[in-house]
C-alpha positions as CSV (number, residue, x, y, z in Angstrom):
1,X,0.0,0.0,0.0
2,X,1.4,3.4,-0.8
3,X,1.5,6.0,2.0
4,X,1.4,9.8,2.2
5,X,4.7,9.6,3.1
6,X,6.7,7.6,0.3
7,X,4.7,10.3,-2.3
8,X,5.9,12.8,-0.1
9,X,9.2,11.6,-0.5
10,X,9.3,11.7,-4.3
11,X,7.6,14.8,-4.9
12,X,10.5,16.3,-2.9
13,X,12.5,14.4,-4.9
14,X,11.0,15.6,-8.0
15,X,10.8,19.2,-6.7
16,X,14.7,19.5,-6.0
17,X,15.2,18.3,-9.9
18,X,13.2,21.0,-10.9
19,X,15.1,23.5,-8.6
20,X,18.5,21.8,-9.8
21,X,17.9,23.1,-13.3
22,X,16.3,26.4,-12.0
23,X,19.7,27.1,-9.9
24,X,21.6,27.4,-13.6
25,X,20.7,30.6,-14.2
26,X,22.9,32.2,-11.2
27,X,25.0,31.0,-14.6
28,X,23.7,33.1,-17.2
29,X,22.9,36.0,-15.0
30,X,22.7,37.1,-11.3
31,X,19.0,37.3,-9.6
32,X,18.1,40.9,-10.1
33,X,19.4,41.0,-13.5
34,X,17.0,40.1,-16.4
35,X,17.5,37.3,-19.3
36,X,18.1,38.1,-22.9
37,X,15.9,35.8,-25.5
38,X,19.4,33.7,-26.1
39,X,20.1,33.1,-23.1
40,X,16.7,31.6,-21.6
41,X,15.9,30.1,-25.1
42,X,12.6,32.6,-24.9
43,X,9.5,31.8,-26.6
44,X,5.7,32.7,-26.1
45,X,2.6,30.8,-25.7
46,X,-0.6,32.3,-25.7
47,X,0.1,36.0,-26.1
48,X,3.4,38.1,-26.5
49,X,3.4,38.1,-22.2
50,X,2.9,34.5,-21.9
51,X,6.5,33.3,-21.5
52,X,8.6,29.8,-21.5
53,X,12.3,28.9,-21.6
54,X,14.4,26.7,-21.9
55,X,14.9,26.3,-17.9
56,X,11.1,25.3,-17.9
57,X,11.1,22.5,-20.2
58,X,14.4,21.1,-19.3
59,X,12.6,21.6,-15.1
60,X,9.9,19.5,-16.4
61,X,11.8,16.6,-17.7
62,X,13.8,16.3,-14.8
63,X,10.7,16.6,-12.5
64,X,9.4,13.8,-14.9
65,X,12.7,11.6,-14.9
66,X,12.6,11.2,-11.2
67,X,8.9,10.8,-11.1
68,X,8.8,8.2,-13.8
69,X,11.3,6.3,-12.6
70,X,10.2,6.1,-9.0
71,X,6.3,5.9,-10.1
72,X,6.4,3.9,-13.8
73,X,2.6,3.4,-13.7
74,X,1.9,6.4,-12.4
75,X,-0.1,9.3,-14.5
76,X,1.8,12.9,-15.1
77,X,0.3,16.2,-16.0
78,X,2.4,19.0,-16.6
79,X,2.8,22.4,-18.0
80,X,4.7,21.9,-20.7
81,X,4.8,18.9,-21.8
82,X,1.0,18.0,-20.9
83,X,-0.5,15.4,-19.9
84,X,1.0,11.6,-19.9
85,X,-0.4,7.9,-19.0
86,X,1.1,5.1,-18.0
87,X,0.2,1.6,-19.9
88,X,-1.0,-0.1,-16.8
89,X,-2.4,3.1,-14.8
90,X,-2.0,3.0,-11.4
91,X,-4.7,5.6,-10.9
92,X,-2.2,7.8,-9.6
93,X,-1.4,11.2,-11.2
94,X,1.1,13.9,-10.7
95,X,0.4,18.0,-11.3
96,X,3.8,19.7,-12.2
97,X,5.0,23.3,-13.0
98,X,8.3,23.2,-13.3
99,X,8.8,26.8,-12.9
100,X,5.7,28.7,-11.4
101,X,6.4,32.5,-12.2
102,X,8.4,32.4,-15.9
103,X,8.2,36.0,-16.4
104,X,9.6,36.8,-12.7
105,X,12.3,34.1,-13.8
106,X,13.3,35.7,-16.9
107,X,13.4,39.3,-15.6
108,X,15.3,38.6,-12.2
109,X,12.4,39.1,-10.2
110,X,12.8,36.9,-7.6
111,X,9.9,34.8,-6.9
112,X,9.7,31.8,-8.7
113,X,9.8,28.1,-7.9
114,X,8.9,24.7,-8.9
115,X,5.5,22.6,-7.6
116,X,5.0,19.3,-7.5
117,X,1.9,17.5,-6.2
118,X,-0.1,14.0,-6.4
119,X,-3.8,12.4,-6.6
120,X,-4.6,9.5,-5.6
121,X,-7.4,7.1,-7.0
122,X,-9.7,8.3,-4.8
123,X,-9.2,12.4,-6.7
124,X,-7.9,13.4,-3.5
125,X,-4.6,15.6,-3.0
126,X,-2.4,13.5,-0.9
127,X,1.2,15.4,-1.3
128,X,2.4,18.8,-2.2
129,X,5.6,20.3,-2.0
130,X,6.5,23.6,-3.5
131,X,10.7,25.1,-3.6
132,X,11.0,28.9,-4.0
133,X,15.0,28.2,-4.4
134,X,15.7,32.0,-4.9
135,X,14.0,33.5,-1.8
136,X,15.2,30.2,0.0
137,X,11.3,28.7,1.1
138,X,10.4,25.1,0.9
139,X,7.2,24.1,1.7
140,X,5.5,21.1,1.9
141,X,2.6,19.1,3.3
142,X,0.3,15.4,3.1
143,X,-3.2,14.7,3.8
144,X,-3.7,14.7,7.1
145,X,-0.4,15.0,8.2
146,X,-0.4,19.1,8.2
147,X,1.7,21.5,6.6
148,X,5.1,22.3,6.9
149,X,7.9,24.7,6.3
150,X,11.8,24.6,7.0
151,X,12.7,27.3,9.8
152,X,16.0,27.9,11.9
153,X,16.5,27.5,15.5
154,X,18.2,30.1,17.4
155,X,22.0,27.4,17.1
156,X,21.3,27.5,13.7
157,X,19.8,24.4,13.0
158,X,17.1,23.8,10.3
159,X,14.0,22.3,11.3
160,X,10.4,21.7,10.4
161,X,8.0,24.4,11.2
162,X,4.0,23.1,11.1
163,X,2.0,25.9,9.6
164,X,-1.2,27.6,11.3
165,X,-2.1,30.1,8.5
166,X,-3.4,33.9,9.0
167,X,-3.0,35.0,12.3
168,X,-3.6,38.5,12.3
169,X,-7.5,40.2,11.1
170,X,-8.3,41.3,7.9
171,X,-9.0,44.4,7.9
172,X,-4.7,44.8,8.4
173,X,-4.1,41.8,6.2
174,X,-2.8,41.4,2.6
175,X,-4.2,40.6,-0.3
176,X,-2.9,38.0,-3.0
177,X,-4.2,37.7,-6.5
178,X,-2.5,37.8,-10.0
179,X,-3.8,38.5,-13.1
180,X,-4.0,36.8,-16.4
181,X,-2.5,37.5,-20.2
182,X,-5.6,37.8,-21.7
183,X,-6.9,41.7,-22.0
184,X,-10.2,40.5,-21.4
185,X,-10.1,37.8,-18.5
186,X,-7.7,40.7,-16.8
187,X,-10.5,43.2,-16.6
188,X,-12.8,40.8,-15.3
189,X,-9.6,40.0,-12.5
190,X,-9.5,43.6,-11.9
191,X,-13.0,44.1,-10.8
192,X,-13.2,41.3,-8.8
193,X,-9.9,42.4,-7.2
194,X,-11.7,46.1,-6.8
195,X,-14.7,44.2,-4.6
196,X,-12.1,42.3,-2.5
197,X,-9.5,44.7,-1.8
198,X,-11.3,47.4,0.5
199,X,-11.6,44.6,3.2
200,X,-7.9,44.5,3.5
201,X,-5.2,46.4,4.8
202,X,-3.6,46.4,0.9
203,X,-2.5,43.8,-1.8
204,X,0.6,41.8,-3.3
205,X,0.6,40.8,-6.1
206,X,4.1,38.6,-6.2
207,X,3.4,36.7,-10.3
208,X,3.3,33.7,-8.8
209,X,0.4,31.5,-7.2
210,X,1.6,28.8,-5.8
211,X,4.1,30.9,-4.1
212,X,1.1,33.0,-3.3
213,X,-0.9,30.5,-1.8
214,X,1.8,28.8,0.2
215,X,2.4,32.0,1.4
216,X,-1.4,32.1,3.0
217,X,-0.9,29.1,4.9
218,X,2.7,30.3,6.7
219,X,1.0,33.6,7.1
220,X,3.0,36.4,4.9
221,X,-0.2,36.6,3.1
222,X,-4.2,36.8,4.6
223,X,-5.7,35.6,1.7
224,X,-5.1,34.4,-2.2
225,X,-8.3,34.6,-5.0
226,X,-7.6,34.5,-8.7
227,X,-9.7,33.3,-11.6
228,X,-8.6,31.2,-14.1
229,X,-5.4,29.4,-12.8
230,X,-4.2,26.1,-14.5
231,X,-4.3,22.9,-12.1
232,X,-0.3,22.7,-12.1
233,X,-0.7,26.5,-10.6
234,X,-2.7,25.5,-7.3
235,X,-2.4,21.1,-7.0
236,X,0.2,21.8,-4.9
237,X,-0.1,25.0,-3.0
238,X,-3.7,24.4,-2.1
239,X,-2.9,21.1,-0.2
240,X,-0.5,22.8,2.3
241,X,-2.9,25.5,2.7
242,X,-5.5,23.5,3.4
243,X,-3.4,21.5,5.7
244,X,-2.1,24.8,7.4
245,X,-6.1,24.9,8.0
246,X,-6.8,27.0,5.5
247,X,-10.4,27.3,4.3
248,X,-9.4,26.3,0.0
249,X,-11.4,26.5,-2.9
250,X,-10.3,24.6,-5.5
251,X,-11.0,25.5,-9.3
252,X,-13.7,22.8,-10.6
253,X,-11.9,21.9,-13.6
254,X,-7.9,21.6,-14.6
255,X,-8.3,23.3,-17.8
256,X,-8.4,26.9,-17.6
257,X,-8.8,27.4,-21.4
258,X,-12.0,25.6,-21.3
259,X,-13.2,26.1,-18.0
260,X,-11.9,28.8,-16.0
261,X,-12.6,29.1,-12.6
262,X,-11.7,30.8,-9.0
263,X,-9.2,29.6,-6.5
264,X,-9.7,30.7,-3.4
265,X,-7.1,30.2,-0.5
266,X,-8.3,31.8,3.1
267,X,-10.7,34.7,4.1
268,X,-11.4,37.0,1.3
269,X,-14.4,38.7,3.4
270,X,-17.0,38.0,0.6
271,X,-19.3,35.1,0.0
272,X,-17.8,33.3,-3.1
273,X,-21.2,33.4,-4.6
274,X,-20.7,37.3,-5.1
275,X,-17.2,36.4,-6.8
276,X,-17.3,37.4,-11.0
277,X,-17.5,35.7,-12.7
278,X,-19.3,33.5,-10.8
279,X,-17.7,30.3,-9.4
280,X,-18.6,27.5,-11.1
281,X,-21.2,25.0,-9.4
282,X,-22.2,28.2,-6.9
């Protein structure tokens, strides 16, 4: 029988081969300091903002290698490189983004990271882990076994922190959100954003989500909402918020070109009925 645990331990696994390739670019240029086109192997995807390199393809096959060689019958979804099934399906299937915030990435803004996360047969999450290598935050969590993050004792030592999620009230809390590349799904973003935002102290928004979202379960953040994120965005993240104990709302579909949808991570001090576009299923 698998356990939380041994996925856990792969995820990481895969995670840290993401990060591995992610850590090359300290050799093209210093964080801070943007990419050229050459250098990153720039291309874009669904508009002229919509950006992938090199480093995230190269991240996803080395997420994949570990996975697939640890998991054989295991299913893999991922970013780039879509979805992929196994000839004797174990009914287990991995969510990947091998690096969550490209354009942060390419113009040496510093949040970024890679997020790996698992389903099990029964469509529940049952491990997330998500490695912002540049800011130096690793967080991680499996069903039922809370959410943690790596923190250092006052000798020096590293050790696991469990997460609690917002402490403080609202009305002095931050906001998290981000915003999509097309002109139209951005406007509808903003004016959701607008309805959201005078129940907070102010808002971040950091480009991205699951970065975001972890963040709401350690407590830099008070609350995450965006509409129309990708399952490879949120798999992970919402799991250790939700462990963290972290009221989550998960989008109802993966595929945000067909189906767009709201995640929700934490207090955003409206129903999610009044959300607009409206949540699907509400």
């Amino acid at each position: 029988m698998t356990t939380a645990e041994e996925l856990l331990d792969i995820a990481r696994e895969a995670a840290a081969a993401g990060v591995a390739v992610l850590a090359e670019r300290s050799e093209v240029a210093p964080a801070g300091v943007a990419l050229g086109q050459e250098q990153a192997g720039l291309q874009t995807k669904s508009s002229e903002s919509d950006l992938v390199t090199e480093f995230d393809r190269r991240a996803e096959r080395a997420v994949r290698e570990v996975i697939t060689r640890r998991r054989p019958d295991d299913g893999v979804s991922g970013e780039e490189y879509g979805t992929t099934a196994a000839e004797k399906p174990s009914g287990y299937r991995w969510s990947i983004d091998p690096l969550d915030g490209t354009t942060n990435f390419v113009r040496g803004v510093v949040y970024y990271g890679t997020s790996v996360a698992v389903q099990g047969p029964s469509g529940h999450w049952l491990a997330g882990v998500v490695d912002a290598p540049a800011i130096g935050r690793h967080w991680w969590a499996t069903r039922g076994g809370g959410a943690w993050t790596t923190g250092t004792t006052a000798e020096g030592v590293s050790e696991p922190v469990k997460l609690k999620g917002p402490q403080g009230s609202r009305a002095a809390g931050i906001l998290a959100t981000g915003f999509g590349y097309d002109p139209e799904r951005r406007e509808e973003q903003t004016k959701a954003v607008t309805s959201m935002l005078p129940l907070f102290g102010n808002l971040r928004r950091l480009g991205a989500a699951a970065l975001d979202i972890c963040m709401v379960a350690d407590g830099t953040m008070d609350a995450f909402a965006e509409y129309g994120l990708w399952e490879h965005d949120w798999a992970a993240g919402t799991l250790i918020a939700e462990e963290a104990g972290v009221e989550v709302r998960r989008p109802a579909d993966a595929n945000s070109a067909e189906a767009p949808d709201w995640c929700v991570a934490g207090d955003i001090g409206i129903p999610h009925s009044q959300l607009r576009p409206r949540p699907t299923g509400l």
